[in-house]
MIMI-942509 format. One record per residue: residue number from 0; x, y, z of N, C-alpha, C in turn. Coordinates in Angstrom, 2 decimals, padded with zeros to 5 digits. Each point is the difference from the previous one (the first is absolute). Layout:
N
   resi      n.xx      n.yy      n.zz     ca.xx     ca.yy     ca.zz      c.xx      c.yy      c.zz
    NUM         X         Y         Z         X         Y         Z         X         Y         Z
...
***
This chain:
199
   resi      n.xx      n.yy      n.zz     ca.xx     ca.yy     ca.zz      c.xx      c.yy      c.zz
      0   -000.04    015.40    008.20    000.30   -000.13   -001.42    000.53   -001.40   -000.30
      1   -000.55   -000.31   -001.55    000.88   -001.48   -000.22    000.68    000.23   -000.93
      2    001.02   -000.97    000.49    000.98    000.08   -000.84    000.63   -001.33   -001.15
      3   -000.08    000.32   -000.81    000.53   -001.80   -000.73    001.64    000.31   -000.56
      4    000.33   -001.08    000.05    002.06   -000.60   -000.30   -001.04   -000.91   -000.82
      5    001.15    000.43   -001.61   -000.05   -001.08   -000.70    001.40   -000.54   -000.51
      6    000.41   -001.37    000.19    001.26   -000.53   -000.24    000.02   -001.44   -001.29
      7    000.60    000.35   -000.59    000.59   -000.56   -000.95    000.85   -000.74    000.32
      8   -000.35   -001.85    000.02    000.86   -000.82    000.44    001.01   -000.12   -000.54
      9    000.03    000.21   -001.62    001.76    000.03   -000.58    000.78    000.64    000.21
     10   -000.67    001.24    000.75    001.45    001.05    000.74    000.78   -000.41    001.41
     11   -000.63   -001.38   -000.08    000.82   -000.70    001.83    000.59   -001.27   -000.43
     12    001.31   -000.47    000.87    000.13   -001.13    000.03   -000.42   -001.14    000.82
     13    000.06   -001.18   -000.28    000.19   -000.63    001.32    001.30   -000.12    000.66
     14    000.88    001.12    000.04    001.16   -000.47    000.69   -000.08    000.00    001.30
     15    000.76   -000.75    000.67    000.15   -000.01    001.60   -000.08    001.16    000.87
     16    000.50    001.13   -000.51   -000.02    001.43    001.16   -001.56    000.30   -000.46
     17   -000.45   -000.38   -000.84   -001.69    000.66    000.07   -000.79   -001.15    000.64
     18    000.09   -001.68    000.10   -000.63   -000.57    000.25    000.37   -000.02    001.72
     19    000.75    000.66    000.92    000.69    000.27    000.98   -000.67    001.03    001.10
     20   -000.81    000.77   -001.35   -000.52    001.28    000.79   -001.61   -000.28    000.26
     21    000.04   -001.45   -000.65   -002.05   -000.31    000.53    000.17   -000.40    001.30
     22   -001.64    000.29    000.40   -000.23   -000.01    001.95   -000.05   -001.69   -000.09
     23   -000.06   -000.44    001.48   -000.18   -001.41   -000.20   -001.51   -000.64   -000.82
     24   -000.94    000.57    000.30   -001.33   -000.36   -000.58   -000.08   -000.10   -001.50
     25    001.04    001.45   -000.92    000.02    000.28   -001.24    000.81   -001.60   -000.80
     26    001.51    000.17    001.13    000.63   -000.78   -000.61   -000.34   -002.04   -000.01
     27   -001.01    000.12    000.84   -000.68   -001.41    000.00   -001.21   -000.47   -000.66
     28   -000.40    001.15   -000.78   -001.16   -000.03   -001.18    000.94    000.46   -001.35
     29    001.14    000.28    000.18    000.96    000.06   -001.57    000.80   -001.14    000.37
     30    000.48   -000.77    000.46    000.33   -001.33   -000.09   -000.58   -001.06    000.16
     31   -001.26   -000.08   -000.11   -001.22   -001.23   -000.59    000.00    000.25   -001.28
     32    000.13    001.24   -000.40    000.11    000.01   -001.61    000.92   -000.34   -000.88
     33   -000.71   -001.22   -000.88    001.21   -000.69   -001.25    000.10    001.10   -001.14
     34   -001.09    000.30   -000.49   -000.50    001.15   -001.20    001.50    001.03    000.02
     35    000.61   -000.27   -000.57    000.82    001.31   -000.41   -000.59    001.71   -000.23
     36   -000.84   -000.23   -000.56   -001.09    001.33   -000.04   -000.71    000.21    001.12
     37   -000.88   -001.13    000.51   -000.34    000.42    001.40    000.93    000.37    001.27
     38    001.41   -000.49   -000.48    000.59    000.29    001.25    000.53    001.49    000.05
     39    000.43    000.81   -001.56    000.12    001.24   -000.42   -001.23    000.60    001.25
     40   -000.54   -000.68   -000.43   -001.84    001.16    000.13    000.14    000.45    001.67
     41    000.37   -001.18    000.52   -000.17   -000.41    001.42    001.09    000.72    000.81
     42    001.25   -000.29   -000.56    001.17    001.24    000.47   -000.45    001.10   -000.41
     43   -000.53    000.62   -000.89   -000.02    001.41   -000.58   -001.38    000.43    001.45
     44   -001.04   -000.49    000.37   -000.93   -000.10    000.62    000.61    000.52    001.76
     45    001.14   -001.24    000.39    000.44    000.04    000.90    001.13    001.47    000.11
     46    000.22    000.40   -000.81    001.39    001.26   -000.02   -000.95    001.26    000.23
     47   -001.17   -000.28   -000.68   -001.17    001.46   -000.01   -000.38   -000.40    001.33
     48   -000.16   -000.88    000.46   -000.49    000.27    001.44    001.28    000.65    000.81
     49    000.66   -000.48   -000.07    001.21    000.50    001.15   -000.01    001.30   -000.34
     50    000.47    000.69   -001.41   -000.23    001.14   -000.45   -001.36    001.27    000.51
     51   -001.07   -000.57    000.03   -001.34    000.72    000.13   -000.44   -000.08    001.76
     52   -000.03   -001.29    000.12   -000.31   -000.37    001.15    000.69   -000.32    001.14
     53    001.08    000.43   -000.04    001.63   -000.12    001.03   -000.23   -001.59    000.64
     54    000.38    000.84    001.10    000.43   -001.79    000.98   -000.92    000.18    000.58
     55   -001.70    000.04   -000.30   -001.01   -000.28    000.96   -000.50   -001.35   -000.03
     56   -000.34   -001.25    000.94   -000.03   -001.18   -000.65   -001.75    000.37   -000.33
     57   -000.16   -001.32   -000.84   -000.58   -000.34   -001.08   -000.66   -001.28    000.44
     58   -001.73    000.19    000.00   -000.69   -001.12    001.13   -001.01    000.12   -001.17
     59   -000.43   -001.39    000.57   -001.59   -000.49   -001.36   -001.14    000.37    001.19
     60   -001.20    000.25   -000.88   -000.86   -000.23    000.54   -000.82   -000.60   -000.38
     61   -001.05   -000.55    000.59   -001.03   -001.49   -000.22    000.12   -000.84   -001.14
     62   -000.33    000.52   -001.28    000.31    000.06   -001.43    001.36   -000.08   -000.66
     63    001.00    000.27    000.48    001.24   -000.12   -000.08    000.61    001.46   -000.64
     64   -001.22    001.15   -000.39    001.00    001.33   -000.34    001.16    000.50    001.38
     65    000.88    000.52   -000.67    001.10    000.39    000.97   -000.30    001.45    000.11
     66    000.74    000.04    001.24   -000.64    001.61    000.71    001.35   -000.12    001.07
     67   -000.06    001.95    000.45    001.13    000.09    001.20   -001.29    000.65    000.60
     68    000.20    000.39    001.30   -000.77   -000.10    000.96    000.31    001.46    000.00
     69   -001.58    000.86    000.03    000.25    001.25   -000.10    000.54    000.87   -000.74
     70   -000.26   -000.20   -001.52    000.56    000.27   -001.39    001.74    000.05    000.05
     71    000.22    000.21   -001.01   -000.47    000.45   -001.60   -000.69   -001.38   -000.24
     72   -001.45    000.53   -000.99   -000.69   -001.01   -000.23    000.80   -000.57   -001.70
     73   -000.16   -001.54   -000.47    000.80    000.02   -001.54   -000.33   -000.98   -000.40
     74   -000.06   -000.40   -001.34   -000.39   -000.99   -000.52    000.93    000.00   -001.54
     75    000.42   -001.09    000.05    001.07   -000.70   -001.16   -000.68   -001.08   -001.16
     76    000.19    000.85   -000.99   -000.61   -001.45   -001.24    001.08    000.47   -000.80
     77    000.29   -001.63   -001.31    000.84    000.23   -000.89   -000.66   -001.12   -001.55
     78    000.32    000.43   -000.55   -000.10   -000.48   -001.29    000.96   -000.17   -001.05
     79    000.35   -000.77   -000.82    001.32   -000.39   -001.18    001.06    001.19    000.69
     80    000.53    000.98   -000.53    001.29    000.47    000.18   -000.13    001.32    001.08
     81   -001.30    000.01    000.36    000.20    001.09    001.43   -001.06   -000.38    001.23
     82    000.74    000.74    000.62   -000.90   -000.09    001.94   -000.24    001.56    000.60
     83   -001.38   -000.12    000.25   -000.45    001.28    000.52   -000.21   -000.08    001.28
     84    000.78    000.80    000.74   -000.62    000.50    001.40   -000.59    001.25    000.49
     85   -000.95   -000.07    000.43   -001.02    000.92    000.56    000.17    000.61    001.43
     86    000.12    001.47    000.36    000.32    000.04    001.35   -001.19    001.20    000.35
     87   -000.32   -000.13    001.40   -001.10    000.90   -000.03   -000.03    000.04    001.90
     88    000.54    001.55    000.63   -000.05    000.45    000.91   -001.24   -000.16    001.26
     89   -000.96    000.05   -000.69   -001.40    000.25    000.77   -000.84   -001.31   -000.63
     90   -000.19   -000.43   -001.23   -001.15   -000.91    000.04    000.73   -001.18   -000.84
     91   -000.87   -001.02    000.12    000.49   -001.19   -000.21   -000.12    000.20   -001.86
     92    000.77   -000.94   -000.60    000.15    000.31   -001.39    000.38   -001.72   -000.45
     93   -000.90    000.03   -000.97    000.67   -001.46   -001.31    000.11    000.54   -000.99
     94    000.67   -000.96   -000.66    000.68    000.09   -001.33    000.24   -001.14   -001.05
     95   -000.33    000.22   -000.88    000.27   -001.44   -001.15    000.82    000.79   -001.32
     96    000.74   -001.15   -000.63    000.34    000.55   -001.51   -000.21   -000.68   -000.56
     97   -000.30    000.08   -001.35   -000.31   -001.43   -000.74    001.07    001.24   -001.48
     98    000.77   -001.53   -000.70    000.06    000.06   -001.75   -001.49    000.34   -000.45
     99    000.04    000.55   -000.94   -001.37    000.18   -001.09    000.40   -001.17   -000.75
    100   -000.26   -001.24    000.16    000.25   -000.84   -000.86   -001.49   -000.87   -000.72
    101    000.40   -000.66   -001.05   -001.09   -000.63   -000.75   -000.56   -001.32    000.65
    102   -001.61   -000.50    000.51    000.01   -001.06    000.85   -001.62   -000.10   -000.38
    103   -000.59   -000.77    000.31   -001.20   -000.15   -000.25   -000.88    000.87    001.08
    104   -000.60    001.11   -000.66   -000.25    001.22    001.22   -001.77   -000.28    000.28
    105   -000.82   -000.84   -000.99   -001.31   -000.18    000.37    000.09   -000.91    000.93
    106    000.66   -001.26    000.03    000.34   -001.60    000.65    000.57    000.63    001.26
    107    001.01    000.73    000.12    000.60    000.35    001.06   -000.66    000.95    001.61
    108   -001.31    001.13   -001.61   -000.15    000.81    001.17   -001.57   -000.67    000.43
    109   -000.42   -000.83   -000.70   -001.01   -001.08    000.96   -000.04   -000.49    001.23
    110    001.65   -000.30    000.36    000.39   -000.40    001.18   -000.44    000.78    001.21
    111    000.08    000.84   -000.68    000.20    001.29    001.69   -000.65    001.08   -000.62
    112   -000.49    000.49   -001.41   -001.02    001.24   -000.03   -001.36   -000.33    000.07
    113   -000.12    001.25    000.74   -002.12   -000.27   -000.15   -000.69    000.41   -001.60
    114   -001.31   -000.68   -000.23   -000.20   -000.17   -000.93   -000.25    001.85   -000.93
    115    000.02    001.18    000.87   -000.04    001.35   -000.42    001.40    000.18   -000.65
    116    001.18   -000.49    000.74    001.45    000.32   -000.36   -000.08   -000.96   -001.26
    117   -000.24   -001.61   -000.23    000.18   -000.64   -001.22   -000.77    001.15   -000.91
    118   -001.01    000.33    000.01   -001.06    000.62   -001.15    000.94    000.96   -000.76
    119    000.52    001.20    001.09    000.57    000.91   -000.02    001.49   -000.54   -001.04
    120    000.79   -001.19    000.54    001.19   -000.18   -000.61   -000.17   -000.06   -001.34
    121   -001.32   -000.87   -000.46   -000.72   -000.90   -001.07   -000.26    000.91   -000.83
    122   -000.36    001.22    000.79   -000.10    001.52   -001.74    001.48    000.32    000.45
    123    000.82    000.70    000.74    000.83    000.53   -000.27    001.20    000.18   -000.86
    124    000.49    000.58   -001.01    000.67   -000.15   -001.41    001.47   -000.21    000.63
    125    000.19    000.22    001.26    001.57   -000.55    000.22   -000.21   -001.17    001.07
    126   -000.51   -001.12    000.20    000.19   -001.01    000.43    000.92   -000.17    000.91
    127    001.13    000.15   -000.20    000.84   -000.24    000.86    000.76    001.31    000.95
    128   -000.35    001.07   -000.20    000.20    001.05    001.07   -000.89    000.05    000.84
    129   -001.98   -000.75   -000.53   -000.77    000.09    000.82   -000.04   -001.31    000.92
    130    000.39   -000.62   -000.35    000.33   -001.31    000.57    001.04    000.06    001.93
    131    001.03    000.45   -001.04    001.22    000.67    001.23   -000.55    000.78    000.63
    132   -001.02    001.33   -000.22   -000.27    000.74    000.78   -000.66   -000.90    001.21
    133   -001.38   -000.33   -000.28   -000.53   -001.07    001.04    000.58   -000.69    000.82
    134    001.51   -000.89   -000.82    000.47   -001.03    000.57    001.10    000.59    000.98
    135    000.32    001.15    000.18    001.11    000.81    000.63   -000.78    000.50    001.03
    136   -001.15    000.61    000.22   -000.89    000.99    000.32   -000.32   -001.19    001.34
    137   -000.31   -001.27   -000.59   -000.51   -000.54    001.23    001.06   -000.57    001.03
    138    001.03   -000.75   -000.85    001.07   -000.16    000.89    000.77    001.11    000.81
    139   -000.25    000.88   -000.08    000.60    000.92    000.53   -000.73    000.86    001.22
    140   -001.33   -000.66   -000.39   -001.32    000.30    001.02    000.35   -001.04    001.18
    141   -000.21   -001.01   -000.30    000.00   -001.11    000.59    001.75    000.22    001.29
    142    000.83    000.26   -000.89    001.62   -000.08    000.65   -000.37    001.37    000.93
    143   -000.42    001.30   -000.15   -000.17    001.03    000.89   -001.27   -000.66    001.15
    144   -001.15   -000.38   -000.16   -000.50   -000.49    001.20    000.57   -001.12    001.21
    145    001.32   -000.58   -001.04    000.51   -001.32    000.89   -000.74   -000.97    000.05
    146   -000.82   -000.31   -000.81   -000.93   -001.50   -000.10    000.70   -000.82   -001.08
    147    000.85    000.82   -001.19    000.25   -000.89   -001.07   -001.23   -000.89   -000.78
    148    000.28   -000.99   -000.52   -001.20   -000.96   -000.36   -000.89   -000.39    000.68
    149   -000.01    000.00    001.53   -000.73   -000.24    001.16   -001.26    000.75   -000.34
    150   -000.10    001.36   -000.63   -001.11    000.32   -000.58   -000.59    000.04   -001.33
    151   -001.56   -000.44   -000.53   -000.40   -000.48   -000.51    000.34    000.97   -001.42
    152    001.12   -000.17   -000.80   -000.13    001.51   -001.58   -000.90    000.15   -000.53
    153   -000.77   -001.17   -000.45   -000.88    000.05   -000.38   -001.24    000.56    000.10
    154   -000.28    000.34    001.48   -001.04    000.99    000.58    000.23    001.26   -000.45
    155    001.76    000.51   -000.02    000.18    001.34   -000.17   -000.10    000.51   -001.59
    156   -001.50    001.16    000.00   -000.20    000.26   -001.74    000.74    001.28   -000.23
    157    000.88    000.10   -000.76    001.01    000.97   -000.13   -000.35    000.80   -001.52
    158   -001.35   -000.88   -000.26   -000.76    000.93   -001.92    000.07    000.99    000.59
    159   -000.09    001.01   -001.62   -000.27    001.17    000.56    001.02    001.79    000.50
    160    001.21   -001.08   -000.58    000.87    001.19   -000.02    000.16    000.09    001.72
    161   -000.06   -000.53    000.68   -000.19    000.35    001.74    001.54   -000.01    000.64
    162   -000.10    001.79    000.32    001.65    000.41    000.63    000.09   -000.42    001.58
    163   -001.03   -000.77    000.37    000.10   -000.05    001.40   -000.68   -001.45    000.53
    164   -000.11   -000.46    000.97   -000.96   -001.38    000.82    000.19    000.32    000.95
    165   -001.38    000.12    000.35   -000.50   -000.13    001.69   -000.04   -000.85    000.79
    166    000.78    000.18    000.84    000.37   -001.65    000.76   -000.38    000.73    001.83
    167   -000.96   -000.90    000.28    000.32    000.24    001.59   -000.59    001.65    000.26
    168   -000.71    000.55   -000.50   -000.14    001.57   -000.64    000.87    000.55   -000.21
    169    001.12   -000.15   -000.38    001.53    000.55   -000.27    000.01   -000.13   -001.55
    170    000.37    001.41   -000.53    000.03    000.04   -001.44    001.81   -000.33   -000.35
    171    000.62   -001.04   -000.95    001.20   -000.51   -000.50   -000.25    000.27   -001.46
    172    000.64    001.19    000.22    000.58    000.25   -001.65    001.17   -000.85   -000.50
    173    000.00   -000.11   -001.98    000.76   -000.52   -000.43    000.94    001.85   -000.92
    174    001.28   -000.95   -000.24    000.60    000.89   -000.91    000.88   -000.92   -000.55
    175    000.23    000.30   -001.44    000.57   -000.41   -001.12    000.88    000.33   -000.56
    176    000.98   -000.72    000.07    001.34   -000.03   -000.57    000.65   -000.91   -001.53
    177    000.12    000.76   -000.79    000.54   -001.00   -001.25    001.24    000.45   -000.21
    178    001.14   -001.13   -000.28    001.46   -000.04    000.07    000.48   -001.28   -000.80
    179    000.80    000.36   -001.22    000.57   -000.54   -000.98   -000.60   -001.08   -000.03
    180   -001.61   -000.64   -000.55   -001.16   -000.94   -000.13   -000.51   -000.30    001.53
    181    000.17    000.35    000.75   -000.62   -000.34    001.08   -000.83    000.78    000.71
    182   -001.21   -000.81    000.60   -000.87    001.06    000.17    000.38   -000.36    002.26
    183    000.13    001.22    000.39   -000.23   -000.24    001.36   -001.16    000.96    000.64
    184   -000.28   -000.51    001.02   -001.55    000.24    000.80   -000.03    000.46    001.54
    185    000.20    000.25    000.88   -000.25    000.67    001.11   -001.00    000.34    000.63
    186   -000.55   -000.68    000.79   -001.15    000.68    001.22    000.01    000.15    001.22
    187   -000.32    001.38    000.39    000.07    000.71    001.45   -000.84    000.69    000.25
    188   -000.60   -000.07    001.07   -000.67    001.24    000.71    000.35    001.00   -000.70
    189    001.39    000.04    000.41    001.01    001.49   -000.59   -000.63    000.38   -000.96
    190    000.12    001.23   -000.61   -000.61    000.42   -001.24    001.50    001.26   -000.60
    191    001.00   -000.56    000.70    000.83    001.16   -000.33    001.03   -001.35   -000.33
    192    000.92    000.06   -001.47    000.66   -000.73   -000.51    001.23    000.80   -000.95
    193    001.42   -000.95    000.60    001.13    000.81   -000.55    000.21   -000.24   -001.31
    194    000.30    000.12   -001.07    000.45   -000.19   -001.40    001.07   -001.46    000.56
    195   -000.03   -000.58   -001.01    000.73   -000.97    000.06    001.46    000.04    000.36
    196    000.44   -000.66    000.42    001.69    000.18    000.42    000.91   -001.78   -000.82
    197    000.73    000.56   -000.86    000.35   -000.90   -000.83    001.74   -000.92    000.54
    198    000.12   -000.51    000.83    000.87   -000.35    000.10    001.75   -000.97   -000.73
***
């Protein structure tokens, strides 16, 4: 089963007994950070791991996703005022959140949609939920295989309403989460998913 933590960076401080409790790896990627908001994001990131993922250490692989060796498998994204973590017993799992925010969604999804997903955005009457869907759907594809950008998005056609991608003959379902404007995304093997847990 997967499971997602969603945290709300204004409910943490940066005070010292919380910045105290990151592992060494956490606390040396939250002190490169100047961003006052990114550094929220980055402690709130680092506390859900200790929380979810105890004291197992925390190793990259090729690509640089982080993994413990022999699950829990997890994947961490955050956006403006929250950070989602993803935890998942048996199969590997990504995760993205994005704001529903206003941005140039034809210009943008050129970058990285195939020309079925532009068509598709280009009729669709909400623009920007279909936009996020795509743009969540793949990052979150991409973060569960462990390639990240290393693989090509653009290859992956997600028209079509499609609850799943076949990767490797392995079917990776998505599931969808919306929380106070934000849309979050999830893909796993798994096909069994907990209701959200709101921290």
């Amino acid at each position: 089963m997967v499971k997602i933590y969603i945290q709300n960076i204004n409910d943490i401080s940066l005070s010292e007994l919380n910045i105290s409790k990151l592992s060494p790896y956490r606390y040396e990627k939250f002190d490169r950070i100047i961003d006052g908001k990114s550094k929220l994001q980055s402690l709130a990131a680092g506390l859900m791991l200790n929380d979810y993922i105890s004291d197992k250490e925390i190793k990259l692989n090729e690509y640089g996703k982080p993994f413990v060796e022999n699950g829990p498998f997890f994947s961490l994204a955050h956006s403006g005022d929250y950070v989602a973590l993803a935890v998942s017993d048996k199969h590997e799992v990504g995760c993205d959140i994005e704001e529903l925010r206003d941005c140039g969604f034809i210009r943008m999804g050129k970058l990285v949609f195939t020309e079925n997903e532009i068509s598709e955005l280009k009729a669709s009457e909400d623009k920007r939920d279909k936009f996020f869907e795509f743009w969540t759907k793949k990052e979150a594809f991409i973060k569960c295989i462990g390639e990240g950008f290393h693989y090509s998005v653009k290859s992956l056609d997600l028209s079509g309403e499609r609850s799943y991608v076949l990767h490797n003959n392995k079917k990776h379902f998505f599931k969808e989460y919306m929380h106070q404007g934000y849309k979050i995304m999830l893909c796993s093997q798994d096909t069994e998913y907990e209701k959200a847990n709101l921290l």
